[in-house]
N, C-alpha and C positions, 0 to 999 in steps of 0.2 A: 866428970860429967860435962858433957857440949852446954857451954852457954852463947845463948842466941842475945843478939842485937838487933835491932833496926831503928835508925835513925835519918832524919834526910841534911842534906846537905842544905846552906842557903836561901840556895834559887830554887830547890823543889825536889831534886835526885833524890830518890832514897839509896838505903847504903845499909845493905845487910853482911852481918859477921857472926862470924859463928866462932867463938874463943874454942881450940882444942891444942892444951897447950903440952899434950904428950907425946903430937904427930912433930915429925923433924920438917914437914914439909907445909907449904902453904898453897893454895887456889885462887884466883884473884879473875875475875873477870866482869866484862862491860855486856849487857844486855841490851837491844835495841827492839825495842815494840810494834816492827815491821818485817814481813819474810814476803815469800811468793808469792801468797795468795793478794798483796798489795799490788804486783807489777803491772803496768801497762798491760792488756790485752798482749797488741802489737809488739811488746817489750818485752816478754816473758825471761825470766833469767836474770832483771836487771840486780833485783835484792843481791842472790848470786854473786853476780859480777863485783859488784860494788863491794862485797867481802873480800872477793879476790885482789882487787886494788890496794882495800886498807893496807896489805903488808907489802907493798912495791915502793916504799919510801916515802918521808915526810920532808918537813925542812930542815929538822936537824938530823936525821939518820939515813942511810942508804939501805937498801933493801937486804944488802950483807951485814950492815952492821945492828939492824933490826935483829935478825937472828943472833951474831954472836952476841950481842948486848943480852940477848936469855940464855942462848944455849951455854955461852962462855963463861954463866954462873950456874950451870948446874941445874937450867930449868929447862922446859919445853912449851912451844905456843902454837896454839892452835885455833880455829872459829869453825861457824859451822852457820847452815841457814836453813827455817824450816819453813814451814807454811804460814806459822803468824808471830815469827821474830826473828832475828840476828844474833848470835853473841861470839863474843872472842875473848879469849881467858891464856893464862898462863900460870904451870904448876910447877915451884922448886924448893929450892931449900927457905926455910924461913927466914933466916938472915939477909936473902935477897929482897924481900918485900917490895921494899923502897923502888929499887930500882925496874921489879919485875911491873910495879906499877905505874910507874914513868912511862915505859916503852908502853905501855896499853893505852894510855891516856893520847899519850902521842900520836898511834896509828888514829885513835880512833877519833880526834879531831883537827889533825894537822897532816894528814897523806895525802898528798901529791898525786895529781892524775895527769900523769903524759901522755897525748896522742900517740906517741908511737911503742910505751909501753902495755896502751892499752890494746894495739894490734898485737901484740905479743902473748898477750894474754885471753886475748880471745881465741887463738890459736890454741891457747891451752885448754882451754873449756872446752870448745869444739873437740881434743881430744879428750877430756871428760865424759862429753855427753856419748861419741863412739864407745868408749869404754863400757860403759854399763848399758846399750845397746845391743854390743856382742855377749855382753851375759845375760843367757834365759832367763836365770833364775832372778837376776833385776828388772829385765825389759818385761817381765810379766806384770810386775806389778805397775809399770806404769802405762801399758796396757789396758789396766783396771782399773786404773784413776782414772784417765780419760773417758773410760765406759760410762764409770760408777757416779762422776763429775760432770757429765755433759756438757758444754758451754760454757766451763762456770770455771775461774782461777784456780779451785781445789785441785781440779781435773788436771791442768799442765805444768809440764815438768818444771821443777824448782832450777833448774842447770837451764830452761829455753830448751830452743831446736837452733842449730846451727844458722836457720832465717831470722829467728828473732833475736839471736844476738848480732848478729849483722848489722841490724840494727839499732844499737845502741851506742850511743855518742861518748866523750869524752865529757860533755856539758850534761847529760842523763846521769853520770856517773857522780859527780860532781855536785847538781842537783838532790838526786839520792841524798847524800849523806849529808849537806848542809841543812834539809828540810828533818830529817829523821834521827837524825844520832845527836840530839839535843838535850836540853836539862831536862823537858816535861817528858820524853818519851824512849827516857834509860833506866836501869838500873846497875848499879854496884853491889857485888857480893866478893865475899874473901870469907875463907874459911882454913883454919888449919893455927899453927904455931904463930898466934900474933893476935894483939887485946886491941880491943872496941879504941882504947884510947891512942896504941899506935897507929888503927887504920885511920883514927879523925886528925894526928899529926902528920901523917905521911901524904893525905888529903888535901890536907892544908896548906901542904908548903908547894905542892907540885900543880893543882888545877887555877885556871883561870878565874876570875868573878864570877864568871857564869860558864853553859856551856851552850853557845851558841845555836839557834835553831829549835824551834818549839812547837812544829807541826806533828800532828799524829796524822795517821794514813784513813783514809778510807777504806771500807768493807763491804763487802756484796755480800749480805746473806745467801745460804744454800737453803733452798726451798724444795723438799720432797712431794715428785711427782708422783701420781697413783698412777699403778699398772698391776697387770696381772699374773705376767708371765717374766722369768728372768731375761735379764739381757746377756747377752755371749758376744764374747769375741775372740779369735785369737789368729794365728800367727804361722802358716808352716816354715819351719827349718827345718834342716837335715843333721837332724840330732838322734843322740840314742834315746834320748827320756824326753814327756812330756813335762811341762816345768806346769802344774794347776795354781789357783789363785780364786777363790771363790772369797767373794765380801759382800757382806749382810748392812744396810744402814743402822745406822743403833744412833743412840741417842749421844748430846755432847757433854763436855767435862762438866758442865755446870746442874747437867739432871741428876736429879735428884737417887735416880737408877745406876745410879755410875759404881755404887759398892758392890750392888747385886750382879751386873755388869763384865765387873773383875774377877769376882768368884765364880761366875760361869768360863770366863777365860779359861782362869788355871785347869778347872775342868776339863773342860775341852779337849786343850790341848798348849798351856803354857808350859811343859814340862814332861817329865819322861813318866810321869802316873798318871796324866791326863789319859781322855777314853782314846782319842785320835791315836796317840802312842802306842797304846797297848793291843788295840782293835787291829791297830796297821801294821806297825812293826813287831810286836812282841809274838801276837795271836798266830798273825795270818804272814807275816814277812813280805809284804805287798810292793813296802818302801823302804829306802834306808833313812829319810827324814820328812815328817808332818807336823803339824802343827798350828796353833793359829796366835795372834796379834790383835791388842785393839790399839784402834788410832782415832786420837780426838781429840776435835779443836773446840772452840767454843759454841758454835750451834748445830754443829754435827759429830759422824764419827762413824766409823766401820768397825766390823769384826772379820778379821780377813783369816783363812784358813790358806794354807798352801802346804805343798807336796809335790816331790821329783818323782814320776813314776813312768815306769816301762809301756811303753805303748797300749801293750798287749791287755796290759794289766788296767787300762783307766775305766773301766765298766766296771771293776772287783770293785776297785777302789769309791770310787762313785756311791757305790749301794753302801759302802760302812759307814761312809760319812754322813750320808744323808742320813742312814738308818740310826746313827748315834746323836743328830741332831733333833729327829722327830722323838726318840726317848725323852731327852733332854726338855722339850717342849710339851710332853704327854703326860709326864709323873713329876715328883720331887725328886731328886737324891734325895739318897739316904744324912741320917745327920754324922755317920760316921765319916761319910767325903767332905761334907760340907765341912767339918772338922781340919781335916787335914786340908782341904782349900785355904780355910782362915789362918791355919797357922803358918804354912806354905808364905800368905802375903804377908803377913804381920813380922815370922823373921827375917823374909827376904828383905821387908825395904828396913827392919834396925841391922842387920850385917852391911847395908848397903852407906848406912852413916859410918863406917868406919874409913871411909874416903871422903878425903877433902876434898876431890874433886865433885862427884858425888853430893856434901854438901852443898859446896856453893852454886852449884847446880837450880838440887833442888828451892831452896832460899832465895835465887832467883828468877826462877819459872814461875813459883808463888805468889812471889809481889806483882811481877808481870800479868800476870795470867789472869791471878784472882785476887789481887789487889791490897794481899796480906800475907803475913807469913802464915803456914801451916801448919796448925796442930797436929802433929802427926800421933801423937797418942787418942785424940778425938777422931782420928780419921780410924786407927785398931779399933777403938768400939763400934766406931759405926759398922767397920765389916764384921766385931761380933755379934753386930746386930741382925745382922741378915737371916734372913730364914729360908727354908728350900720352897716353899711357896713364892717368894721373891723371884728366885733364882728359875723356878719354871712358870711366872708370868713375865719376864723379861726375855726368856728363849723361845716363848710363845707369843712372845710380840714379835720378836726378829727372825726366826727363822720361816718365814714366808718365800712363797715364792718369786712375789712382786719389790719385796726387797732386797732378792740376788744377783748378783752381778759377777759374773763367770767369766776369766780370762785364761787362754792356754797357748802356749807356745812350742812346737815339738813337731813331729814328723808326720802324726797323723792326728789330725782334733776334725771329733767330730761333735757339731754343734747337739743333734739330738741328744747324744750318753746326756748330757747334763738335763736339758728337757727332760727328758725320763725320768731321773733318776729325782730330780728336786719335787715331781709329781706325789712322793710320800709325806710330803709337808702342806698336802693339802689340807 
């Protein structure tokens, strides 16, 4: 059985582990309490960027021997940046620990930012940002941020636009992570083949007194505007399929609605027995993939549906969706779905602990996020708490018209089908 840790360091870090001493492998990674939604306006991308740096060399490693220093024992590293934090982690054999945690502490507060590696690197991003540009099925969605986000940091892209990182200095880069990747505004997690006492010796002997830099970021709350009618936008290309993206505001991680929330998800369309699935592809064979996502930060969040579909086809498609969303919002399921909803969530996220990566993940989003670890057996009842009256005044708060936000990319989009079709949700 996983036994969990959290203790802090010192100066203030906390430092979560999770003993699982049957896995041969270990997860080790550094959280940072700032992502996009922090960037400059003007600066958009900088969070981004300044991850892309970490790994271009410190004072004691070069940017090759960063890599063979993990790869060369048998691990792999990687980072990532979202809209309201940073992290970078590294997964291998256990017997590596030590050292897989050196190179992390390293990048993450001794990496070197050179002018002319930083030209180099913007080169890269900028083909980044082209990349998922040329894919529909990406550029949609960020389409629909923009839409769904108006003005607001949620709305722009985490990679920038090729203007705003133009703008962005070697001394912004630099800045970044001196202010940000510090003792009050990190966390440490490690999960896998290694005890609470080797992660506080291994700790010990490799971090400095402190860890420099103790600013947290500023935050612009998202404030929902009242309207009446959906927003649309989208995009022609000269494609065979229409790429759709339709998102609902919902409420964020911290409401209280957030179990009732999930179990409308799966419904929906988290999976291949949700109604989207079965109505779209199984029924009527309209698509070959639909589906929906929630996404949520801390004072907001969407319910994004999407689906690849034939031109011809986006009127069919339109009508099942909405017409399976106004069900959803007019009656309860039955408690026979409701059933396999819960159980759906409840074994997904314990198969989902038999990865270390996984763990230390989740252990560190937690403390981040919500400022502790998470009982995740408290979190199964509460979704056995749920009831289908929950579950249809939550789809009857959100599936509104004045809370949709409709993005399409494809060869012929027309604004009206979605007017139309979202009119059965009056």
């Amino acid at each position: 059985m996983t036994k969990y840790h959290l203790f802090n360091l010192p100066y203030g870090t906390p430092v979560c582990v999770a003993e699982m001493p049957w896995m041969e492998s270990v997860s080790a990674g550094i959280w940072a309490n700032v992502g996009g939604r922090h960037d400059p306006m003007r600066k958009t991308g900088l969070a981004h960027f300044a991850e892309h740096m970490i790994f271009q060399g410190t004072k004691r490693r070069s940017a090759r021997r960063l890599n063979s220093d993990v790869e060369g024992h048998g691990g792999t590293m990687d980072a990532y940046t979202c809209e309201d934090h940073t992290a970078f982690f590294v997964r291998g054999p256990g017997a590596h620990f030590s050292r897989f945690m050196d190179v992390l502490l390293d990048i993450y507060q001794n990496s070197l930012v050179d002018g002319e590696v930083v030209k180099k690197e913007r080169d890269v991003i900028a083909e980044e940002i082209s990349m998922y540009r040329e894919q529909p099925s990406q550029y949609v969605e960020e389409l629909l941020c923009r839409t769904v986000w108006p003005r607001h940091p949620l709305g722009l892209p985490i990679a920038g636009t090729e203007k705003t990182i133009d703008r962005i200095t070697p001394q912004d880069i630099k800045s970044h992570v001196s202010k940000y990747f510090g003792s009050g505004n990190s966390v440490i997690s490690v999960a896998g083949r290694i005890t609470v006492e080797e992660v506080r010796e291994v700790l010990s002997s490799i971090l400095p007194s402190d860890l420099p830099g103790d600013s947290k970021p500023g935050r612009r709350p998202f404030l929902l505007t009242s309207r009446r009618v959906p927003a649309v936008v989208s995009e022609t290309r000269d494609t065979d399929q229409v790429q759709l993206a339709l998102a609902f505001h919902a409420p964020g991680r911290l409401h209280p609605s957030q179990y009732a929330l999930r179990l409308l998800n799966v419904i929906l369309g988290e999976n291949t027995s949700s109604r989207l699935w079965i109505e779209l592809r199984e029924n009527r064979g309209l698509c070959y993939d639909a589906g929906s996502d929630i996404n949520s930060v801390q004072e907001t969040g969407l319910l994004d549906i999407h689906a690849g579909i034939d031109p011809d086809k986006t009127e069919q498609v339109l009508k099942v969706i909405f017409t399976e969303l106004r069900k959803l919002a007019e009656r309860p399921v039955s408690a026979s779905v409701l059933r396999a909803a819960v159980d759906f969530s409840i074994h997904a996220s314990r198969m989902a602990l038999e990865s270390t990566a996984h763990q230390m993940t989740m252990m560190a989003e937690s403390v981040l996020l919500y400022g502790r670890m998470i009982d995740l057996e408290r979190v199964h009842r509460r979704l056995q708490a749920v009831t289908p009256e929950q579950i249809q005044r939550i789809a009857a708060t959100i599936f509104r018209p004045g809370r949709l936000t409709a993005a399409m990319v494809g060869p012929e989009v027309d604004h009206e089908l979605i007017l139309k079709a979202a009119k059965v949700l009056n």
